[in-house]
C-alpha positions in Angstrom: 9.6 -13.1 2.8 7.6 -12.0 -0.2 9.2 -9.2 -2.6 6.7 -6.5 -2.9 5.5 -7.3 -6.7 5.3 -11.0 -5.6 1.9 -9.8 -3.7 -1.3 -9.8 -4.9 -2.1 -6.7 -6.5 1.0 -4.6 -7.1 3.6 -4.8 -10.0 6.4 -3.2 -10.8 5.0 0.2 -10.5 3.8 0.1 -6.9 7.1 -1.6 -6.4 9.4 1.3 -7.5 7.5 3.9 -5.2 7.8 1.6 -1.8 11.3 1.0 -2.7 12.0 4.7 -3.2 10.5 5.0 0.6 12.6 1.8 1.5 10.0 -0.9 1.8 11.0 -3.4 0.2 9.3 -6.8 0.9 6.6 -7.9 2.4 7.8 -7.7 5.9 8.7 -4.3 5.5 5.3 -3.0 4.3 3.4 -5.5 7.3 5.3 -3.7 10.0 4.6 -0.5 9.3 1.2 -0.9 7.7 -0.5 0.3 4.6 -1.8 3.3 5.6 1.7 4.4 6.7 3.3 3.1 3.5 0.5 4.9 1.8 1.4 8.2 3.6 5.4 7.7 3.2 5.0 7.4 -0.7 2.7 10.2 -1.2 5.2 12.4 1.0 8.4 11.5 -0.6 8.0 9.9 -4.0 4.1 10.2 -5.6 2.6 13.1 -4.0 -0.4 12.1 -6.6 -0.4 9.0 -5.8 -4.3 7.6 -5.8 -6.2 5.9 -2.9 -6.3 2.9 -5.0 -2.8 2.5 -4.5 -3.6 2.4 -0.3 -6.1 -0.3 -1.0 -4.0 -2.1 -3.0 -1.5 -2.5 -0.5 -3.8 -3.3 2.5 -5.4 -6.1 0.5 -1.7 -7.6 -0.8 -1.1 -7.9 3.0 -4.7 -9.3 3.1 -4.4 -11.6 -0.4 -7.3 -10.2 -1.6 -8.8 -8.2 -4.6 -8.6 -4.5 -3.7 -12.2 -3.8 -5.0 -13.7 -6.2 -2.7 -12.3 -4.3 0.7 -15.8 -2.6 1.8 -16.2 0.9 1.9 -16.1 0.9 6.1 -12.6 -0.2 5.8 -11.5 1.9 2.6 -12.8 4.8 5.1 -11.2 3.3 8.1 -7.8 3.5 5.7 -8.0 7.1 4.8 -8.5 8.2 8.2 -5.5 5.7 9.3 -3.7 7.4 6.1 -4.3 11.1 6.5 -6.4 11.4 3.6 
């Protein structure tokens, strides 16, 4: 079990705002899923909070490079997300 900032592609930033939504390791954010996490911070904690951030977090659970996720799946993602 990973803490979130051990996974590829989020620090200490992306961290703080699934904690505040109580994710808090890698277990956590696989069982709900990124587009859920996604949705959970921007209701409670970042209400700004930028799509990059739901890439980010389906690619940690990928261990991959955000920007290589293709755009069918970023859309796939957003709808999943409620953006």
């Amino acid at each position: 079990m990973r803490k979130i900032h051990e996974l590829r592609g989020l620090g200490p930033v992306s961290a703080k705002l699934l904690e505040s939504v109580e994710i808090h390791d890698e277990d956590d954010l696989r069982a709900i899923g990124a587009p859920e996490a996604y949705a959970r911070v921007r209701l409670a904690a970042a209400p700004s909070a930028s799509l990059n951030l739901l890439y980010a977090l389906h690619a940690a659970l990928c261990d991959v490079d955000w920007r290589m996720l293709p755009s069918e799946l970023k859309s796939v993602l957003r709808n999943e997300a409620g953006v």
